[in-house]
C-alpha positions in Angstrom: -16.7 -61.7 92.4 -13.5 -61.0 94.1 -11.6 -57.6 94.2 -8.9 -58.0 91.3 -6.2 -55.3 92.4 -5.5 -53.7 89.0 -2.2 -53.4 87.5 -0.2 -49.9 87.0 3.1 -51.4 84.8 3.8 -47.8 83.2 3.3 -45.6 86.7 6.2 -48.5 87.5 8.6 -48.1 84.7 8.4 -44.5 85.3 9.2 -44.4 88.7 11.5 -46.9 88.0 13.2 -45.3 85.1 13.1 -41.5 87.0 15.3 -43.2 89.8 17.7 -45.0 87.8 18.1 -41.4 85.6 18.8 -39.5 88.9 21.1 -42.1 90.1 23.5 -42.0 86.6 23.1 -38.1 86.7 24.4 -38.3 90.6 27.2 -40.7 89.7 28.2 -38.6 86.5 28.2 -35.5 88.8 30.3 -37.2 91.1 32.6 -38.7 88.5 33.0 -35.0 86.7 34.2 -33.2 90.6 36.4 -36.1 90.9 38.2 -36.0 87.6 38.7 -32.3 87.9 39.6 -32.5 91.1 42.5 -35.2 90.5 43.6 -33.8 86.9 43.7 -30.1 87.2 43.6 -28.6 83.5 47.3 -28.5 81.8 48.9 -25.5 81.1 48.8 -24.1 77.6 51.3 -22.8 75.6 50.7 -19.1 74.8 50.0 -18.6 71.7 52.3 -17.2 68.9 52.5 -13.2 68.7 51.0 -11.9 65.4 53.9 -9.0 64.9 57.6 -9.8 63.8 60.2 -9.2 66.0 62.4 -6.1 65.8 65.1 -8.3 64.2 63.1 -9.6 62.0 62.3 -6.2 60.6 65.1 -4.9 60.5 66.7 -8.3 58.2 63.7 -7.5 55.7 64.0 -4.2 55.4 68.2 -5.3 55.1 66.4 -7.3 51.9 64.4 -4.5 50.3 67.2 -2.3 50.3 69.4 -5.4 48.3 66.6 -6.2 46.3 66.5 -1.8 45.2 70.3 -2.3 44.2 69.8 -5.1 42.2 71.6 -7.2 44.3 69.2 -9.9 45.0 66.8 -11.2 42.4 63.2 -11.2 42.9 63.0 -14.9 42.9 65.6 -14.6 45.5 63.8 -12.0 47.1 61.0 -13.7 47.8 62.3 -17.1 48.9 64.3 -14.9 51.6 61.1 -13.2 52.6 59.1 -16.3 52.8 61.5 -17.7 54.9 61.7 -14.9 57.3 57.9 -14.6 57.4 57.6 -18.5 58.4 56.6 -19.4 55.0 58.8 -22.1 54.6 61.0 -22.3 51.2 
């Protein structure tokens, strides 16, 4: 009976599968140093402060004091307010 030399498919596709995975990871490492490398990350805006500014302060206290005398309304008041906090109208 001759000597029938036996088969290993899956020992194959593994071996064959393990290489094509280290290639793409390879490549994708590649491609990653490359991109930063050519597009260095944009500047970003700093962020908006939390506080007010002094002048704002000072207008809104300028406000309470009006509103006190009975100069301004409170509807008015408020509108004035929300505007000067970046509220919108």
């Amino acid at each position: 009976m001759p000597l029938v030399r036996r088969r290993r498919p899956l020992l194959r596709a593994a071996v064959v599968g393990g290489a094509a995975y280290t290639a793409g990871k390879r490549k994708r490492e590649a491609a990653g140093q490359m991109g930063q490398q050519e597009y260095p990350p944009a500047n970003q805006p700093a962020p908006p402060s939390a506080g007010m500014s002094p002048a704002a302060m000072e207008r809104l206290k300028e406000m309470a004091e009006l509103h006190d005398q009975g100069i301004l309304t409170d509807a008015e008041f408020e509108q004035q307010k929300r505007v000067l906090l970046g509220g919108g109208q």
